[in-house]
TIKOL-657294 format. One record per residue (C-alpha): x, y, z; residue in three letters. Coordinates in nm, 3 decimals, decimal comma, padded with zeros to 5 digits. Layout:
BEGIN
<<X Y Z> ALA>
...
# end
This chain:
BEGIN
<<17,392 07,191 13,014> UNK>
<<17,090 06,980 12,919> UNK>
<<16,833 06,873 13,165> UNK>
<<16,955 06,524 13,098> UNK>
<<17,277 06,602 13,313> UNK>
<<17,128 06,761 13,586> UNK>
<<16,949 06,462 13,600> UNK>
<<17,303 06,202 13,558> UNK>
<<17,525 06,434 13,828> UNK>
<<17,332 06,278 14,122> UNK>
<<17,414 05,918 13,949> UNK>
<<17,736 06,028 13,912> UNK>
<<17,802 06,089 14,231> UNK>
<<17,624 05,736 14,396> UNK>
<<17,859 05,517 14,154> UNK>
<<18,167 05,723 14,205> UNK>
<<18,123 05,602 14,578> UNK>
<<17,939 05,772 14,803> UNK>
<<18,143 06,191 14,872> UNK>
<<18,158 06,277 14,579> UNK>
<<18,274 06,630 14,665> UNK>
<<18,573 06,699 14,930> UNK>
<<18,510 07,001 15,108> UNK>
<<18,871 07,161 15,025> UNK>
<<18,884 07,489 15,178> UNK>
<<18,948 07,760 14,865> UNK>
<<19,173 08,058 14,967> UNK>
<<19,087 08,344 15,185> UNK>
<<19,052 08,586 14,918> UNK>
<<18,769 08,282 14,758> UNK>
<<18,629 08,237 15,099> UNK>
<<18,497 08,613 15,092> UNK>
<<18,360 08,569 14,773> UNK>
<<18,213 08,330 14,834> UNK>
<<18,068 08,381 15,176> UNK>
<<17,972 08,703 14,973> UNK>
<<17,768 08,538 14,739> UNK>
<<17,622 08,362 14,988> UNK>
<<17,479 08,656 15,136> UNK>
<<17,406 08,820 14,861> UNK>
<<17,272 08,634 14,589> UNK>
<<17,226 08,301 14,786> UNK>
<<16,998 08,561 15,056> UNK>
<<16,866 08,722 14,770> UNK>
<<16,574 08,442 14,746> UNK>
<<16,682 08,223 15,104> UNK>
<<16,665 08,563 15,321> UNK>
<<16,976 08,805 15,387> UNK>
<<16,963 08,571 15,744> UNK>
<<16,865 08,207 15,561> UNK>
<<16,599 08,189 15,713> UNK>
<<16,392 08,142 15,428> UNK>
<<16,218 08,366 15,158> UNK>
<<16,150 08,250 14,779> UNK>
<<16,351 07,958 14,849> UNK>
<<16,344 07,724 15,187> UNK>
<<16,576 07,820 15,495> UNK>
<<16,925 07,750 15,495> UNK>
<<16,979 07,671 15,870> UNK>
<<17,156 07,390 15,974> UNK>
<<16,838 07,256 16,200> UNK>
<<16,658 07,299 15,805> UNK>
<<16,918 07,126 15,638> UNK>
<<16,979 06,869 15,927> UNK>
<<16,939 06,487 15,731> UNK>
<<16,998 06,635 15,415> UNK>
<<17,272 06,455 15,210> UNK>
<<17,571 06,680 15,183> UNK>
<<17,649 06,551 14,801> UNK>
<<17,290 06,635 14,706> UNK>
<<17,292 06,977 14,838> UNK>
<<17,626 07,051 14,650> UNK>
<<17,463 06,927 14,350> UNK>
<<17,107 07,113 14,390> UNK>
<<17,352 07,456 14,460> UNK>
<<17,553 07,309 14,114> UNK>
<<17,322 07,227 13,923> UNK>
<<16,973 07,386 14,092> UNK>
<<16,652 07,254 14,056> UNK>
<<16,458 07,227 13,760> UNK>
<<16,144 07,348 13,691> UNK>
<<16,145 07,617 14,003> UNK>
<<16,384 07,903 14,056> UNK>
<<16,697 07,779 14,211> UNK>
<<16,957 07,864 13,943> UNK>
<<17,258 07,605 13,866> UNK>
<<17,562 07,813 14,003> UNK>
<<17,834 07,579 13,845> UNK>
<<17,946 07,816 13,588> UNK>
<<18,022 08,016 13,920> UNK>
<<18,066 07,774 14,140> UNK>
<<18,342 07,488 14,142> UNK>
<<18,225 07,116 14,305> UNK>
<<18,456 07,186 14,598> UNK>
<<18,370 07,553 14,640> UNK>
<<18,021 07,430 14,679> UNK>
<<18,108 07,171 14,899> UNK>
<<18,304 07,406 15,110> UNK>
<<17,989 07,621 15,153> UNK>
<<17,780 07,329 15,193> UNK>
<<18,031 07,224 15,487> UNK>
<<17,939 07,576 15,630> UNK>
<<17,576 07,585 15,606> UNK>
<<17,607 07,259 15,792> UNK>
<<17,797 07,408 16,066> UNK>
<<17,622 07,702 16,057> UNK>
<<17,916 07,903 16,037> UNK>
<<17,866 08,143 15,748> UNK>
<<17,943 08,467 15,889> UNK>
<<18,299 08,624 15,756> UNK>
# end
C-alpha cells in the first residue's frame, strides 16, 4: 500500500461519517489471537504490560481523548516514517476496532 493511502484512510473514515469501524466482537478462538498478539508483538515495542517501551503506553489513562477511528487506523495502517508497522494484512478493520474497544476499557487480559 502506498503512502498515499495511509494518508486517504483517515479521510475515508471523516466522510464515511464519523465510526468508521464497529467494534464487532470476532470469535473466541480470534479473541486469543488476538489478545495474543497483543501481548506479544503489540508488547514487543509498547511493553509486555503497555506501559510503554519503543512505542508510547497503551493504557487507557494514555489513550484517554484519543479518537477511537484514528487509533484503529494508526494500528491498520501504522505510522509512517517511525516504527509502528501497518498490521492490516493481519489485522481486519473490526478486529482492530475490537482491540481498540479493549485498550479503551483496559480490559486486555485473556
Amino acid at each position: 500500500m502506498s503512502r498515499f493511502r495511509y494518508a486517504l484512510a483517515p479521510l475515508v473514515a471523516i466522510l464515511a461519517g464519523g465510526a468508521a469501524y464497529a467494534a464487532a466482537d470476532p470469535g473466541p478462538k480470534r479473541q486469543a489471537e488476538l489478545l495474543y498478539l497483543l501481548e506479544q508483538d503489540c508488547g514487543s515495542c509498547h511493553g509486555l504490560t503497555l506501559k510503554g517501551g519503543l512505542g508510547p503506553p497503551l493504557l487507557p489513562q494514555d489513550l484517554a481523548g484519543k479518537d477511537a477511528d484514528g487509533l484503529v487506523d494508526t494500528i491498520l495502517y501504522g505510522r509512517p516514517g517511525t516504527p509502528m508497522p501497518p498490521w492490516h494484512v493481519e489485522i481486519s478493520p473490526e478486529e482492530a476496532a475490537w482491540l481498540v474497544q479493549r485498550l479503551l476499557k483496559g480490559n486486555v487480559g485473556g
